[in-house]
MARBAGU-453296 format. One record per residue (C-alpha): residue in one letter; y, z negated, x negated. Coordinates in pm, whole numbers, padded with zeros to 5 digits, always signed. Example, Ala and Ser with C-alpha at 12.3 -4.5 7.8 and 13.67 -1.06 7.14 Angstrom:
MARBAGU-453296
A-00450-00780-01230;S-00106-00714-01367;
This chain:
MARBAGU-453296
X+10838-10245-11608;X+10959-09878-11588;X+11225-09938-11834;X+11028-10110-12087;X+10769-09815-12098;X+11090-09537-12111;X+11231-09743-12448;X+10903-09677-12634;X+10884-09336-12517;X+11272-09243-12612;X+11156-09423-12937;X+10895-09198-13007;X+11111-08894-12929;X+11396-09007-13093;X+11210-08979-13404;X+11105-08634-13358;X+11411-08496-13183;X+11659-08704-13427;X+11859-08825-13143;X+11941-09203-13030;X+11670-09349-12773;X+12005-09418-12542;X+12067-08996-12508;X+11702-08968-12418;X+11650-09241-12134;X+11788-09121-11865;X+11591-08773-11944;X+11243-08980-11878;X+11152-09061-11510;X+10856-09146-11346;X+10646-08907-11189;X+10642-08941-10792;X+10282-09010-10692;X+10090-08713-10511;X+09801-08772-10264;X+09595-08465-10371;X+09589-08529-10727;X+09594-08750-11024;X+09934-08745-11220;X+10094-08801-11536;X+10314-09219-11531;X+10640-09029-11680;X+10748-08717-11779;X+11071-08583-12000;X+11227-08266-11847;X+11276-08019-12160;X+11531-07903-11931;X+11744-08161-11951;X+11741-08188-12308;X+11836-07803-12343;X+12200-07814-12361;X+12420-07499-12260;X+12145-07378-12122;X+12123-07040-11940;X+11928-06898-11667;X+11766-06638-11909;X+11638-06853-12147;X+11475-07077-11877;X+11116-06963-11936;X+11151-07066-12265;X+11165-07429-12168;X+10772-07411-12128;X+10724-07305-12504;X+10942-07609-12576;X+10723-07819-12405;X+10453-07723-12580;X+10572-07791-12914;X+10713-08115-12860;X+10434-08191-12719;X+10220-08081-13031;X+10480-08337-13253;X+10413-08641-13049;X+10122-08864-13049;X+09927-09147-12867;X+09977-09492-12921;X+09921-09861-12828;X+10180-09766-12524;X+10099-09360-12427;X+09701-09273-12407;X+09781-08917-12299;X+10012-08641-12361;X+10026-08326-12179;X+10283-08077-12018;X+10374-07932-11722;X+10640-07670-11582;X+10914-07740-11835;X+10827-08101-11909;X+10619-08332-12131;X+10440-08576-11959;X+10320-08917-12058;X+09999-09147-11906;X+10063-09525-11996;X+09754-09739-12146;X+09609-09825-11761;X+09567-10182-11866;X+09900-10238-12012;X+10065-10032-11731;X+09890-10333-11470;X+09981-10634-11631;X+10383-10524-11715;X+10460-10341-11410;X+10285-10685-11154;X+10410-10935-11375;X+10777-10771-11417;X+10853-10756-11005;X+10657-11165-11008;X+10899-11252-11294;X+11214-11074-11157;X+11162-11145-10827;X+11455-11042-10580;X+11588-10870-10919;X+11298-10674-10969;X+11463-10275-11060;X+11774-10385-11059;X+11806-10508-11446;X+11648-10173-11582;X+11793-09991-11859;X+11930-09709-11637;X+12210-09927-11484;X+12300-10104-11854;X+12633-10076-12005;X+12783-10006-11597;X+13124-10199-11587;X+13127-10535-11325;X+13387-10406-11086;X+13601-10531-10816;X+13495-10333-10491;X+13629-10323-10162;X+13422-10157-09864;X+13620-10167-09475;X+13366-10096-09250;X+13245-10128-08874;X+13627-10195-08764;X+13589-10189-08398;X+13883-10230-08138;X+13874-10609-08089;X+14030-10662-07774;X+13758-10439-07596;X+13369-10447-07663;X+13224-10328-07950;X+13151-09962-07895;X+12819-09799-07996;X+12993-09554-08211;X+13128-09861-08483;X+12741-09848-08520;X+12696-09645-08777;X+12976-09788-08958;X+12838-10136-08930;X+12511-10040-09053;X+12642-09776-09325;X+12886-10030-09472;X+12663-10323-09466;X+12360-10105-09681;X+12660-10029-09947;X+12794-10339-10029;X+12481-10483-09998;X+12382-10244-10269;X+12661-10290-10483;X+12669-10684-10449;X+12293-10638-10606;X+12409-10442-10881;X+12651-10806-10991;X+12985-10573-10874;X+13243-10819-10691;X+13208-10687-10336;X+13491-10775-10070;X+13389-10660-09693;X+13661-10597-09474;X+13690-10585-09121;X+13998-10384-08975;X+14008-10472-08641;X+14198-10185-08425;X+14483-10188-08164;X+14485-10579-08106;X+14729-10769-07904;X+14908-11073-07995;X+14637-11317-07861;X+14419-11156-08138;X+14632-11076-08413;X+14675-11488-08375;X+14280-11529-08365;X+14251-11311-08678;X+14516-11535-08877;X+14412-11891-08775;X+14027-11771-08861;X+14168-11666-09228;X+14426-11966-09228;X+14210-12234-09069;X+13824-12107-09024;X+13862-12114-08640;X+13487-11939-08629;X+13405-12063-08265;X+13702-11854-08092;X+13642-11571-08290;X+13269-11621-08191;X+13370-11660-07855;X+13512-11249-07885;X+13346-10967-07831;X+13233-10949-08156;X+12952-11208-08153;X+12665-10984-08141;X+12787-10745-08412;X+12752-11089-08655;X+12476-11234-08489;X+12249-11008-08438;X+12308-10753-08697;X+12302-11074-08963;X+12666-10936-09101;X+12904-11095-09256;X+13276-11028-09356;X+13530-11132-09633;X+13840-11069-09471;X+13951-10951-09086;X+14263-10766-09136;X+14440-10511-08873;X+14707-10306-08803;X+14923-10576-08610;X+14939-10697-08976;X+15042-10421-09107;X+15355-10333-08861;X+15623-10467-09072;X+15492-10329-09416;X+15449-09956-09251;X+15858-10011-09258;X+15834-10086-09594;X+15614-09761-09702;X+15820-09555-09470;X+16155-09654-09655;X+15951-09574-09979;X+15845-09207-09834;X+16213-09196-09748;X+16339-09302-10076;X+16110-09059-10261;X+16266-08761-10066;X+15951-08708-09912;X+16001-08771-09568;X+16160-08539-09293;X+16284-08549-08972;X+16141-08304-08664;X+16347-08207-08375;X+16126-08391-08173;X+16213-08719-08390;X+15936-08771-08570;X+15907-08822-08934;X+15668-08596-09153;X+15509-08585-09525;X+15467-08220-09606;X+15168-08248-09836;X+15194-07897-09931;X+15522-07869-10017;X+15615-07543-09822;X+15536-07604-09486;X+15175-07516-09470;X+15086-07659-09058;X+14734-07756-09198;X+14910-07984-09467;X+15169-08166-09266;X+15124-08566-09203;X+15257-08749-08878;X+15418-09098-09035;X+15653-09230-08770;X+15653-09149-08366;X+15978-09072-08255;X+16048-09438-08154;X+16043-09542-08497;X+15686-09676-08465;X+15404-09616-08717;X+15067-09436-08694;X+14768-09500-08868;X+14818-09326-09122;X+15134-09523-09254;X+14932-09868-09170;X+14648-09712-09382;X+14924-09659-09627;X+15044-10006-09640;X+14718-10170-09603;X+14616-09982-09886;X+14933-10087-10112;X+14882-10428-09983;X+14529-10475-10039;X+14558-10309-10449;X+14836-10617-10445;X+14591-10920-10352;X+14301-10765-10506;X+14334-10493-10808;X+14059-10344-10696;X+13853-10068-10886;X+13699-09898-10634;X+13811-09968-10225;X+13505-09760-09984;X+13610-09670-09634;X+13278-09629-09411;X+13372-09389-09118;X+13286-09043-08908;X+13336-08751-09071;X+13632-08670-08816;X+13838-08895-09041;X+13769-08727-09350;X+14180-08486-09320;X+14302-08836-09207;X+14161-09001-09609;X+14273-08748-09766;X+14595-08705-09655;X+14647-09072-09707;X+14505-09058-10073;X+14725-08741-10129;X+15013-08947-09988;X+14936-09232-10256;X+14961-09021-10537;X+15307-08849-10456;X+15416-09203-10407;X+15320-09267-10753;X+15019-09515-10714;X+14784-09374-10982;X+14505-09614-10870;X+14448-09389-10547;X+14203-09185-10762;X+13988-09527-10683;X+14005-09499-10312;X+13671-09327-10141;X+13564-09232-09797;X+13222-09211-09749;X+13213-09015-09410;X+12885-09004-09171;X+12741-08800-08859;X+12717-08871-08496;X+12445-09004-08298;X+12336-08804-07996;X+12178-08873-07678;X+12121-09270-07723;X+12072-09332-07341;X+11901-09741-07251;X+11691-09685-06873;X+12044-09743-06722;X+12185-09426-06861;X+12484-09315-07176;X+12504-09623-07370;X+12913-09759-07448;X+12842-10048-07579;X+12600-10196-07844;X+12535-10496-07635;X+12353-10239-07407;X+12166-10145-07733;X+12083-10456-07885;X+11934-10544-07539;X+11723-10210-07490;X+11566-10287-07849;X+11471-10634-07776;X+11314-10552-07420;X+11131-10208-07543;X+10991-10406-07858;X+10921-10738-07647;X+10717-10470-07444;X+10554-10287-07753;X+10428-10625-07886;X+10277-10728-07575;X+10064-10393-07562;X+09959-10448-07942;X+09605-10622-07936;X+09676-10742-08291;X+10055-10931-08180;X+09973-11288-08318;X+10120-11574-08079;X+10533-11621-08229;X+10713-11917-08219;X+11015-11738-08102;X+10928-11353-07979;X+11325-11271-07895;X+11396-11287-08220;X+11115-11131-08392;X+11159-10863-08138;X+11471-10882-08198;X+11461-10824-08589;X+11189-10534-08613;X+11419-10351-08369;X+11670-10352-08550;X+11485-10247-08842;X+11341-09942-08647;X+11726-09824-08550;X+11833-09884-08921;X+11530-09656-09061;X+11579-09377-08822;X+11956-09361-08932;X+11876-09378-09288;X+11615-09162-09283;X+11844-08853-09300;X+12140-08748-09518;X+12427-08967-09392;X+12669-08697-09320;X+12389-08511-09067;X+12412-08554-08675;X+12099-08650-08553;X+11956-08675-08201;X+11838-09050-08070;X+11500-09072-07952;X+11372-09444-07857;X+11021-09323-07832;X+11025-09206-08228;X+11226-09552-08305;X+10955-09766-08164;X+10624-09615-08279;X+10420-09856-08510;X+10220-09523-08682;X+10432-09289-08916;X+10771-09330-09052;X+10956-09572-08867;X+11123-09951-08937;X+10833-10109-08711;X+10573-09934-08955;X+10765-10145-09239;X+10794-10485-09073;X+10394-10469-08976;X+10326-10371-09323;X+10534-10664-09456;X+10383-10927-09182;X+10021-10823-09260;X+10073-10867-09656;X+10224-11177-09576;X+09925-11287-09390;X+09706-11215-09675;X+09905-11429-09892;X+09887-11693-09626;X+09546-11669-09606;X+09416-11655-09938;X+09708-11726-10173;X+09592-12081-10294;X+09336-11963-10455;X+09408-11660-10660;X+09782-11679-10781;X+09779-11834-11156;X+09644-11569-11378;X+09484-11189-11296;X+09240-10934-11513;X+09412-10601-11548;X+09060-10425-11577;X+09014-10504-11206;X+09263-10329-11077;X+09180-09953-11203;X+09087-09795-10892;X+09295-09464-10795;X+09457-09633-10498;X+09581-09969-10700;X+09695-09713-10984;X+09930-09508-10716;X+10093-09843-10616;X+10155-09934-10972;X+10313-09591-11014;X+10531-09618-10698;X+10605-09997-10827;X+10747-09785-11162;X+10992-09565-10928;X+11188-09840-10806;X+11490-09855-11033;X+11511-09507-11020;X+11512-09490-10643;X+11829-09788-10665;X+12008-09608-10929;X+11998-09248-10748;X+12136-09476-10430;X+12389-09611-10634;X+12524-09289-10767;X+12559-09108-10432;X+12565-09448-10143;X+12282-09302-09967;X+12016-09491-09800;X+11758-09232-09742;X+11630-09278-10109;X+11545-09638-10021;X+11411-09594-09691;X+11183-09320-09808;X+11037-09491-10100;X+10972-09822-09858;X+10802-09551-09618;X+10586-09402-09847;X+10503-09767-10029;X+10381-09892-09696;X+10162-09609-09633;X+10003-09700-09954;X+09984-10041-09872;X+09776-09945-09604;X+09551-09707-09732;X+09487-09973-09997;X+09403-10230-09756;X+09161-10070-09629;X+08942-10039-09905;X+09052-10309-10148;X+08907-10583-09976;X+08967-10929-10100;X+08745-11096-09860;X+08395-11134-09984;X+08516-11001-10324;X+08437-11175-10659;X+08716-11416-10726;X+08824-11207-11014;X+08853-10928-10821;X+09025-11087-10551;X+09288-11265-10686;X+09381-10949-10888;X+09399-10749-10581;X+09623-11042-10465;X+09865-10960-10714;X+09902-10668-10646;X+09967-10684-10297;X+10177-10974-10311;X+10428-10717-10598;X+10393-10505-10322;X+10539-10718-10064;X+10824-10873-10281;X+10970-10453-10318;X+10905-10399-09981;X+11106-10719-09884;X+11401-10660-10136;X+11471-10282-10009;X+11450-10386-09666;X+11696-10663-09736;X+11935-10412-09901;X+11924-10188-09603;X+12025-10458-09422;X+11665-10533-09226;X+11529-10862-09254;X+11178-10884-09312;X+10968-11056-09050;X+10629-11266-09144;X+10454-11242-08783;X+10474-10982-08547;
């Protein structure tokens, strides 16, 4: 795998450059593939290495290149060295680069990416992401979409990564009738009358879970608590309207002044975020607690974290919003969609429709739900498809289309490479020749293959999607093109069954980032 071929580069260098291999990994990525040329596996950015560098001594980096370049040489691992713009670059033995990179995702499976080198030595943590909260005692809204979805793809991706990932659900302005739902479900498991709420087809139908439902009716008698604490601190004051305040600034700035208490003595949400906050660092010690919402919220977070840290709680350095765009003009036949029932039942009617026009749609046990599934992968890829914090405009004709860069492009690639397993995978799957698998369109799959842990860890670093959702794009197109060409029907058995490999790593990466987006892959469609 990638990581294995980056140690015995950073070995080599380390030697010339007299620095630990550990400095130099992260300095070595894999080249992204290109479709009108041949290119290098890897390549080391000179750049990178160049501390203190500045802009005038840029062109210089070139030169560099050149003479590291002159100091290294093949081996049993690199068959080629050459540079580029600024960089080094490095072509790994074809053969060897085959065999490791197929039998790696094989042997790791749903891991596959996930143990490289680049995410070694990262602390386990305790993490808490509260997403999706919708208002429980009312449908759920459309616009909890996004959080749902958002949430869902981060502590997905940080569950994968081994961190201890709590999801919580903060349910908004519930009555008493909920408020007791919510505590007999914790208390006593009562799933069937929470099931029986509005919030059935968020859990169903999305395929999300949560680790704790929590809200603000919970949260009433502790915002007395935090308000006391404000009060005791000196930092509340008294309007002449008779609400209290928290002037962040600390002379009078408008922009900088928090509402905490309504003149009836009631809390906002800012003092239940408060105590929720207090309360949650209490049951939990958490590292790092996520808060998935629009980026209308964002004042709101960080008046609450500022608030946390003149109270004295150090750990609110460890609190993070994560703020995203809104969705425009999503419309079903009927007109402006409120509520994602509406949605879920426009996807599963469009894409019930959109199979029965496909000549290739094989006959499915249960077409609802496959239906059902790819449309939800086609909504989830056109939201992550983008940077997270961008508006975008809806279109259902660009979410649906089977050609180009969508979710339904993904789940036929992933049902037709399951087929080929189906149909041929008794045969072929014990051993595979290397030397088989040298044409240029096997060799750009390996290469993608090599990108994957870099694609996780540059997800993990920022929590955005659109690295995963692009690679998956891009390896399905490959796929594809592949398919068409690398026949394993009427092939020599050789042949075959090593084109079976790699078509079957192929499917296993495709199936593991679609899972971590939170799409599950379909077999049939």
């Amino acid at each position: 795998m990638a990581c294995a071929f980056r140690r015995s580069i950073a070995c080599q260098l380390s030697r010339v450059l007299d620095l630990p291999p550990e400095n130099l990994i992260k300095s070595i990525s894999a080249v992204p593939i290109s479709r009108k040329e041949e290119v290098a596996d890897f390549q080391l950015s000179v750049d990178s290495l160049l501390e203190n560098n500045s802009d005038h001594s840029r062109p210089d980096t070139q030169v560099q290149a050149k003479r590291l370049a002159e100091k290294l040489k093949c081996d049993a691992v690199v068959s080629e060295i050459s540079t580029g713009q600024g960089t080094v670059n490095f072509k790994i033995n074809r053969e060897l680069l085959t065999k490791t990179v197929l039998q790696q995702v094989i042997k790791d499976g749903s891991k596959y990416g996930l143990k490289s080198e680049l995410f070694s030595g990262l602390p386990q943590k305790k993490i808490m992401v509260e997403f999706s909260s919708p208002n429980v005692a009312k449908k759920f809204h459309v616009g909890h979409l996004r959080s749902t979805i958002i949430g869902n793809f981060i502590a997905n991706l940080k569950e994968a990564l081994g961190h201890q990932v709590t999801r919580i659900n903060y349910l908004g302005d519930w009555g008493m009738q909920f408020g007791l739902l919510g505590t007999g479900f914790q208390l006593f498991g009562y799933e069937e009358k929470l099931q029986s709420s509005p919030l059935q087809h968020l859990f169903e139908r999305l395929g999300i879970h949560f680790d704790e439902y929590s809200g603000e009716s919970f949260y009433r008698e502790k915002s007395q608590e935090v308000l006391k604490l404000l009060d005791s601190k000196g930092l509340l004051q008294k309007t002449i309207q008779g609400t209290a305040i928290v002037d962040l600034s600390g002379n009078g700035d408008p922009s900088s002044i928090c509402t905490v208490m309504r003149s009836d003595g009631t809390s906002l949400y800012a003092t239940r975020d408060l105590a929720a906050a207090i309360d949650r660092m209490d049951k939990y010690n958490f590292d790092t607690m996520i808060y998935v919402t629009d980026k209308g919220q964002k004042k709101h977070f960080q008046q609450v974290f500022q608030m946390l840290q003149i109270m004295g709680y150090d750990w609110a350095e460890r609190c993070q919003h994560v703020p995203f765009g809104v969705v425009q003009g999503m419309k079903t036949r009927r007109g402006e969609v409120t509520f994602l029932e509406d949605v879920l039942n426009e996807i599963q009617s469009r894409m019930l429709q959109n199979m029965a026009s496909i000549k290739t749609t094989k006959e499915l046990e249960n077409p609802q739900e496959t239906a059902e599934k790819v449309g939800l992968a086609a909504l989830i890829i056109q939201d992550f498809k983008g940077l997270l914090l961008s508006d975008y405009q809806f279109s259902w004709d660009r979410v649906f289309q089977s050609r180009g860069d969508t979710g339904v492009f993904l789940q036929y690639t992933h049902a037709r490479l399951y087929s080929l397993e189906e149909t041929f995978g008794c045969g072929y799957l014990n051993e595979f020749n290397a030397a088989c698998l040298q044409e240029p369109q096997s060799v750009s799959i390996l290469q993608h293959l090599l990108r994957f842990d870099e694609v996780l860890y540059r997800s993990s670093q920022n929590l955005q999607p659109r690295h995963i959702a692009s690679y998956l794009l891009t390896l399905s197109h490959l796929a594809g093109m592949a398919h068409k060409t690398l026949h394993i029907k009427d092939s020599p058995p050789e042949v075959a069954g090593a084109r079976l490999h790699l078509f079957r790593a192929v499917r296993s990466v495709l199936a593991n980032g679609m899972k971590l987006l939170g799409i599950t892959p379909v077999c049939r469609m």
